[in-house]
N, C-alpha and C positions, 0 to 999 in steps of 0.2 A: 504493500500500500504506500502511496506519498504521503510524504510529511503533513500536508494539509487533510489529508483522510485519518489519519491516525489522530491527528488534532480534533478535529470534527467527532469521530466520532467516542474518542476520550472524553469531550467533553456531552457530550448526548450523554456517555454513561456516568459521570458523574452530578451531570443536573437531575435526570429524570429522578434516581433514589432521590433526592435532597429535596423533591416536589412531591414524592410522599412522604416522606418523613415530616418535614414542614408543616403540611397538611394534617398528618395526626397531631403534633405537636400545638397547630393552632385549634383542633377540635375537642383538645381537653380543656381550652377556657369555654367553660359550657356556661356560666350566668354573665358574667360580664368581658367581652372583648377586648383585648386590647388595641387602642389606637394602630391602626394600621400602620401607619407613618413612621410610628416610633420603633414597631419590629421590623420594618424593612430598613431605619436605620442601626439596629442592632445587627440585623443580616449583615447588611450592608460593610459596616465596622470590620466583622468577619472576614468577610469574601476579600476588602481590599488593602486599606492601613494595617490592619492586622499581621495578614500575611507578608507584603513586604516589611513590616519594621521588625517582627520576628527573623523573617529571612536573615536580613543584617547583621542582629543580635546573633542568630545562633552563629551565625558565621563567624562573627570577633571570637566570642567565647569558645568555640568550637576547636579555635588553632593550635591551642596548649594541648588537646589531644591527638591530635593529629601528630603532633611534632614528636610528642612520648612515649603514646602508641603504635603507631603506623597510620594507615589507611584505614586497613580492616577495624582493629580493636578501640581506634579512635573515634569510627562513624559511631559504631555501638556505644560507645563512650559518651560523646555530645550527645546522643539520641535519648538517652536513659537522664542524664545526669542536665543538662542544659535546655534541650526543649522544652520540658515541663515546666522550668519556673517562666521562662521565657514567656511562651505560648499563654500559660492560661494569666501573666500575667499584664498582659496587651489585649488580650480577649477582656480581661475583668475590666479595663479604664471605661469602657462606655457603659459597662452595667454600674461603674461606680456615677459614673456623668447621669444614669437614670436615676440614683438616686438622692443626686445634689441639687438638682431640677426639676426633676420628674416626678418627685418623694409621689404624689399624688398617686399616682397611677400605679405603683406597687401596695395592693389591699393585702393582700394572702401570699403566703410559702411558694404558693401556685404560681404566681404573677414574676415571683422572682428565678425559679427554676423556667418557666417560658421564654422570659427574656434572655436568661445563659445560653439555653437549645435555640434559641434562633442566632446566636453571637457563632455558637458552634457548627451550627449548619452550613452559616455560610463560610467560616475559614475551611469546613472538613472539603466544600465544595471545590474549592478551587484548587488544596491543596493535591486533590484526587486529580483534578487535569495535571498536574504536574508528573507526580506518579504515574498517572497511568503510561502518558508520553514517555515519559524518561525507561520503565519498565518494558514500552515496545520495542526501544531503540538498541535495548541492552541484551533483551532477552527471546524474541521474538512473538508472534503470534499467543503462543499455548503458553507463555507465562503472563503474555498481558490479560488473556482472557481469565485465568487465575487473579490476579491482582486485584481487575476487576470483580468479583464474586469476595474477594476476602472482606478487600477496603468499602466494597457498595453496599453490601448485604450482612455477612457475619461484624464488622467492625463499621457498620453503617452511621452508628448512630456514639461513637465516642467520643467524640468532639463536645458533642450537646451533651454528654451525660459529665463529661467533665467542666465545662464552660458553667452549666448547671446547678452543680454547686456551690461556685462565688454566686452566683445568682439569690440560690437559699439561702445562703450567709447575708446577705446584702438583705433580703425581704425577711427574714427572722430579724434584722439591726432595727428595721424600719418600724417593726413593730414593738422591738423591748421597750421595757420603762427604768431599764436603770444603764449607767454609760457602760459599766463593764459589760453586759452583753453587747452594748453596739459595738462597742469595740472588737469583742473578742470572736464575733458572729461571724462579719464579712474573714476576718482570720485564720476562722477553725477552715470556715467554707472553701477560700481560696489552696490551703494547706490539701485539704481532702482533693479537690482538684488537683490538684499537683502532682500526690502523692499514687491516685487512680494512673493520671497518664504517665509516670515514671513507671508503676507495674507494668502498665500493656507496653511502653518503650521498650523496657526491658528483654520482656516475656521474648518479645516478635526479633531483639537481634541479635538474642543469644543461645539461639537454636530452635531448631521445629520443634520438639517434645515443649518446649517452655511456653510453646506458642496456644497449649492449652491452658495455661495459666490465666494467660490473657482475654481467653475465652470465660471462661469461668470467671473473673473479676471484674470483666467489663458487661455480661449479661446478669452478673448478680448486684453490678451497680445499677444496672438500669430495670432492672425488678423490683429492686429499693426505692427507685426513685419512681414507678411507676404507683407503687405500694403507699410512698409521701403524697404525690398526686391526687390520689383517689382519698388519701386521711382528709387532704387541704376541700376537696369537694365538699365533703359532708360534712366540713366545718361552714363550709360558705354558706350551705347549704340552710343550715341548722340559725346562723344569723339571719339570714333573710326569712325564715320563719318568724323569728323570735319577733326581730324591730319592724318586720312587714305588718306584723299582726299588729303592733300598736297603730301605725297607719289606718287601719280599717278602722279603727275604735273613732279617729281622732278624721276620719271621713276622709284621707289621701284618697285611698282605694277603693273598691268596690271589694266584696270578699271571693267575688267571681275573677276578679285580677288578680285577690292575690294566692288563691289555689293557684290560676294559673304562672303567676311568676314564680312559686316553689316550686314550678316543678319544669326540668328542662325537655322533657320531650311536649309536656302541654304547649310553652311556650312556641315552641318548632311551629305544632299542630296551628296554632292558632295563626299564628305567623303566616304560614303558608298558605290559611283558608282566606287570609287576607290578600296576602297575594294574588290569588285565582280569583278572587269573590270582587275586588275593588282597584285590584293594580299597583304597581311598584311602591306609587308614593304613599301609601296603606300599610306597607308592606315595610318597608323605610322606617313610618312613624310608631311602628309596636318594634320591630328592634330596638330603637331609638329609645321606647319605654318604657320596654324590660330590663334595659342593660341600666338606664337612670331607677328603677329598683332596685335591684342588685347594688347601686353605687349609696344610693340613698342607706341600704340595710350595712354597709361596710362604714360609711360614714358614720354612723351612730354607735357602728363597734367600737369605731377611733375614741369616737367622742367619751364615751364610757373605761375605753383608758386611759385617756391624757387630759378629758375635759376642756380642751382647747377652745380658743374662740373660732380658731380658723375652719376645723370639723362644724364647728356649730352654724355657720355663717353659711357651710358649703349644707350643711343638710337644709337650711330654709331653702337656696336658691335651687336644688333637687326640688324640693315638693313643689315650686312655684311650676317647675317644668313638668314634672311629671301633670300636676294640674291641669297644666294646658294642654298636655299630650293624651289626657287620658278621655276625650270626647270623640277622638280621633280612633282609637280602638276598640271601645265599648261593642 
């Protein structure tokens, strides 16, 4: 094949996983979305500064190995020992920039692990075009098509699972009430990331038998973290019961809105019937006022641990909205 065909379709196999993977990834925020804008600039972050300022880094830091070790025991060397603080520590600057700015939009454990797996997505994405090219070039046909299958599918999703964790450290900070967790949050989180992709670095270049190490510590990180996922739901879950139901009392909602907003496949259902029954911008307007539920039930969570003015100011201008919105979906 030419160089422009192996390019081509290297990168075919490296986008398509990453458009499902993304996909499931944005399908476990089931009450409230995150701004679109802001994960495609998390992606974003990934996919481009990322990768080259890493590139850089590992390569300064890399040279003392090389020079001590040789080639061989050197690459293994940087790869174990240097990648991982490097990598997840340039992936972390924009999840930290989310929450110097953004505090807002980090509600739940959930919100902060979302944001790391889209940080991860996009570096795993493009680093996979590299890989895969470079592994046609070296090895031919039948190891690139191997490469492909290890790095797309068995090691598809490491990146995000490690990005992930400064993520949870960062959305656990957002939520303590005393400094030494915020401090030590984003810390432990960043640490655990580090110490995950130092294993699989390890695992994968210091022999095949190791390389099930890697397998087993990066599917039982990400069973953990699927496991965290599902805890963060049925907490979100369980607030938006709790503070939705004073709404009803205090006349926000209807109690027919708010069965339906606890519940995420009603909301789908309703959505949808909206959709077909009245057309997009029907359709538009109950997204738009399920997710300011959901935001309104987290906002009242904050309020209740910090007693802020700012939560409190943000919960009236919710209900004003939701108010408005809520004629619109009835």
């Amino acid at each position: 094949m030419s160089a422009a065909t192996v390019f081509i379709l290297s990168s075919s196999a490296a986008i398509i996983p990453t458009l499902f993977y993304v996909a499931v990834i944005y399908w476990f925020d089931r009450y409230e979305k995150e701004p679109w804008w802001l994960l495609a600039a998390a992606f974003l972050w990934g996919a481009v500064p990322s990768i080259i300022v890493a590139f850089l880094f590992n390569t300064i830091f890399s040279v003392p190995f090389y020079l001590l070790a040789g080639d061989g025991a050197g690459e293994a060397l940087a790869a174990s020992l240097i990648a991982p603080p490097v990598e997840e520590t340039i992936k972390g600057v924009v999840l930290v920039g989310i929450f110097v700015w953004w505090r807002d939009q980090i509600d739940s454990p959930l919100d902060g692990i979302i944001y790391g797996a889209m940080v991860g997505m996009g570096f795993a994405m493009v680093e996979n075009v590299f890989y895969f090219v470079n592994i046609y070039n070296e090895g031919g046909p039948e190891a690139w098509g191997i490469n492909i299958f290890m790095r797309g599918v068995i090691f598809g999703l490491n990146h995000a699972l490690f990005s992930s964790m400064t993520g949870l450290g960062i959305a656990i900070a957002r939520m303590a009430t005393t400094t030494l967790t915020r401090f030590l949050a984003p810390l432990l989180g960043w640490t655990i990331a580090v110490f995950l992709h130092f294993l699989h670095n390890a695992s994968v270049s210091f022999g095949n038998l190791l390389c099930l190490v890697a397998v087993v510590t990066d599917w039982g990180g990400i069973w953990l973290t699927v496991a965290i996922i599902v805890w963060a739901l049925l907490q979100e879950r369980q607030w938006i019961r709790r503070y939705l139901a004073e709404e009803v009392m205090a006349g926000t909602l209807t109690l027919k809105q708010y069965q339906t907003a606890c519940s995420s496949r009603k909301r789908v259902r309703h959505n949808l019937s909206l959709l077909f029954s009245r057309g997009p911008a029907a359709y538009r307007d109950a997204v738009r006022f399920y997710q300011r539920c959901s935001k309104l039930a987290y906002r009242k969570h904050h309020y209740t641990i910090f007693g802020d003015d700012a939560s409190s100011q943000h919960t009236d201008e919710l209900r004003r909205e939701i108010g408005n919105l809520s004629p619109r979906v009835l």
